[in-house]
N, C-alpha and C positions, 0 to 999 in steps of 0.2 A: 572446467565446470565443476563445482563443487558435489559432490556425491550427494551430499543432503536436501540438495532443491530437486532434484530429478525423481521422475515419476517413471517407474519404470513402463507402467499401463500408458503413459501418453506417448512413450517412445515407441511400443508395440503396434498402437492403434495408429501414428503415425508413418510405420511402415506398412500397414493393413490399407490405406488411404482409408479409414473408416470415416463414417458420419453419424454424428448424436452429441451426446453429452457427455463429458467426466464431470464425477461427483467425487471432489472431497471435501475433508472440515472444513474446510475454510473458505472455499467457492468453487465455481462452475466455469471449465472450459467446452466452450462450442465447438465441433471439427466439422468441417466440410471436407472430404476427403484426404482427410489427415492431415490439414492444416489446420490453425485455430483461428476463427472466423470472429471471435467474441468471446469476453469473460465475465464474470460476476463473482463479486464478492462482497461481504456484510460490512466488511473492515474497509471496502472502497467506495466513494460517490459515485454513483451509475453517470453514465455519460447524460439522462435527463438533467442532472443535476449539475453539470461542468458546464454544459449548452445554456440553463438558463440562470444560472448565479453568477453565472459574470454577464448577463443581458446578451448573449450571444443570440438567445431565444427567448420569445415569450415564453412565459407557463402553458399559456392558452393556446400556441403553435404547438407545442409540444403534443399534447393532449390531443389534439387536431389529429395530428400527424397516427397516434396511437391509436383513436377510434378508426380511422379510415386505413391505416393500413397492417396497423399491428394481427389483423386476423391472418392477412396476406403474407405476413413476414416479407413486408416491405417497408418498414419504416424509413428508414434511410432514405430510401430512393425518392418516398413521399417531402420530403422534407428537402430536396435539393432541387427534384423537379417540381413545386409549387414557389419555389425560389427563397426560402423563409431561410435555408443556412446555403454556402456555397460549396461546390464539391469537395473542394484541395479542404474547406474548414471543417469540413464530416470527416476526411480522413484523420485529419492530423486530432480531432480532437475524440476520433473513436479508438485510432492508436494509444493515446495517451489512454483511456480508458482501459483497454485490452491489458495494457504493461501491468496497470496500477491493480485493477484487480488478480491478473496473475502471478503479481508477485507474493501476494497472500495466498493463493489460491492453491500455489508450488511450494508453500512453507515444509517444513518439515511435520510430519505426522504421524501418532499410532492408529489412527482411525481409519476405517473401510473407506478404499477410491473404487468406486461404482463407476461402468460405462453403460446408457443409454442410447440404445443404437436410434437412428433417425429424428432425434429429438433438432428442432430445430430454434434459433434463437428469431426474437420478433424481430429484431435491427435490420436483418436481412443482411444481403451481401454488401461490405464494402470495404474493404482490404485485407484479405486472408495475410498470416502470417506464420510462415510453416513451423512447427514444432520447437525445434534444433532454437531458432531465435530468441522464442518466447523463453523454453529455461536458460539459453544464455543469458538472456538477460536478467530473468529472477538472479542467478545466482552473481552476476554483477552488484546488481541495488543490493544483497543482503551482504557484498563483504563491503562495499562503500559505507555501509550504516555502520559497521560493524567498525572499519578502520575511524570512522568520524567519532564513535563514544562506543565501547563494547560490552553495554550495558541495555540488551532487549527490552527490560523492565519499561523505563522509560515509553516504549511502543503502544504501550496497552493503559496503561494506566491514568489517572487524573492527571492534568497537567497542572503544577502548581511551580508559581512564581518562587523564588528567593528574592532575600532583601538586601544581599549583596549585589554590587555593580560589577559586570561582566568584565570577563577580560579582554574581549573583544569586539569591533564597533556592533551593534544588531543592525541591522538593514532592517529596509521597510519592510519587507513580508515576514522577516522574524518580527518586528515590533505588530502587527497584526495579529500573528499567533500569539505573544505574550498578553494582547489584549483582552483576548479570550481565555485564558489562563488561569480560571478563576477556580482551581482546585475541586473542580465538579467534571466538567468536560474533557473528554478525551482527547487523545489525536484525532480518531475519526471524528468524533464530535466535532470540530476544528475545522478540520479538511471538508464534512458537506454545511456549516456555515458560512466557509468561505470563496466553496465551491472552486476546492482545487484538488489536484491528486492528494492523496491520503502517505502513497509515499514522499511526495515533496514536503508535507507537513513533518514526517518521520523527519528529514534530514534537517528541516530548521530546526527542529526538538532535541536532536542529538546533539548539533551544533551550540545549542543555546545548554544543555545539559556540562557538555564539555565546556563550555568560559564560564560556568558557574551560576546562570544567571533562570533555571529550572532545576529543581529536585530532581535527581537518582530514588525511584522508588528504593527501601529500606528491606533487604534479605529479611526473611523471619529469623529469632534468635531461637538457636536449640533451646530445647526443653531439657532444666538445670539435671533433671537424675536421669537423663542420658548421655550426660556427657560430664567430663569433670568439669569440678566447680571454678576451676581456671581461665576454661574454655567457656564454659556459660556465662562468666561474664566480662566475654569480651564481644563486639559488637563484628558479623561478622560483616559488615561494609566496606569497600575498598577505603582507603586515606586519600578523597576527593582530590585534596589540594595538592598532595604528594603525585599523581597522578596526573595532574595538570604541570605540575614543576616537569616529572617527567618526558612529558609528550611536548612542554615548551623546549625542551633541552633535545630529542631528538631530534623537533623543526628544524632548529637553530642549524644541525648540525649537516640537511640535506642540502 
């Protein structure tokens, strides 16, 4: 496991079996006695949004489901026993939600991680996930991004097309995201219009980054009287193409 996704407070409160909230930058894990119950994050599509952008759910089930039992922190349950989604599809598709926001949620950080004791999440119970997984797996999805294009910029930024043709074939869900590519909207932008995980939007992005076919956002250039005038003006961005020669020439070679 990589040292920089790991929360040392979640691995505490997971031997404490505590229950409440961790609060950091970037999102919010739920524990139910020291497993993690539910996550949230800014950077991820909430599971309303995975449930009914792909028509899994109405809007108007949704909502349902949230007036009548979100006070109870029984969402879940409402939503499976009025029959509107099916149980095995609440898991798999609260899982996929828990990963996606924790994978932000476990990013690296200098900012205060806060725990709320008893805080509870409105989803209610439906598949705890003990600790030890959750940053296993953060720290999988960020060396996968990392080995796919090792350039974070691309994560956060506008996503904008190139007019070169890729080096490699795009598949339909990369051509989806290029279509929204319109040099305004983000990943996450992307990920809840399309209403899919916001990490799987990451990996088409890196993907389509590395065959050439999306902009590498651009390092700032030093400021010319602090550095020599040699060095200021040189551009300090990798050499794209050189870089893809490389990494075609290492394929080759596995």
């Amino acid at each position: 496991m990589s040292p920089a996704t790991v929360s040392p407070m979640l691995v505490r409160l997971a031997g404490e079996r505590a229950t409440g909230a961790l609060l950091r930058d970037r999102g919010t894990l739920y524990l139910v006695d020291g497993q993690v119950v539910h996550a949230e994050s800014p950077a991820a599509p909430g599971i309303d949004i995975l449930l009914t952008a792909t028509g899994r759910l109405r809007p108007e089930g949704w909502q349902q489901a949230v007036d009548r039992a979100g006070a109870h922190g029984f969402v879940g349950r409402f939503l499976v026993e009025s029959g509107q989604v099916a149980g095995g599809e609440l898991e798999i598709c609260h899982l996929g939600a828990l990963h996606d926001a924790a994978f932000f949620a476990l990013a690296p950080s200098s900012g205060p991680t806060r725990f709320r004791y008893g805080v509870a999440h409105w989803i209610g119970p439906v598949h705890p996930v003990s600790a030890e997984v959750v940053e296993r797996e953060a720290a999988r999805r960020r060396d996968l991004l990392d080995r796919l294009w090792p350039y974070p910029d691309v994560d956060n930024a506008p996503v904008v097309r190139t007019r070169r043709r890729p080096d490699t074939t795009v598949t339909a869900r990369q051509r989806a995201v290029l279509a929204l590519a319109d040099g305004a909207m983000t990943p996450q932008d992307i990920a809840r219009a399309l209403g899919r995980p916001a990490f799987h939007i990451l990996i088409d992005i890196r993907r389509l980054a590395a065959a050439g076919a999306v902009e590498t956002p651009r390092a700032p250039v030093p400021q010319a009287h602090l550095v020599p005038a040699w060095v200021a003006g040189m551009t300090p961005d990798p050499d794209v193409a050189l870089l893809r020669r490389l990494r075609d020439a290492l394929e080759a070679t596995l």
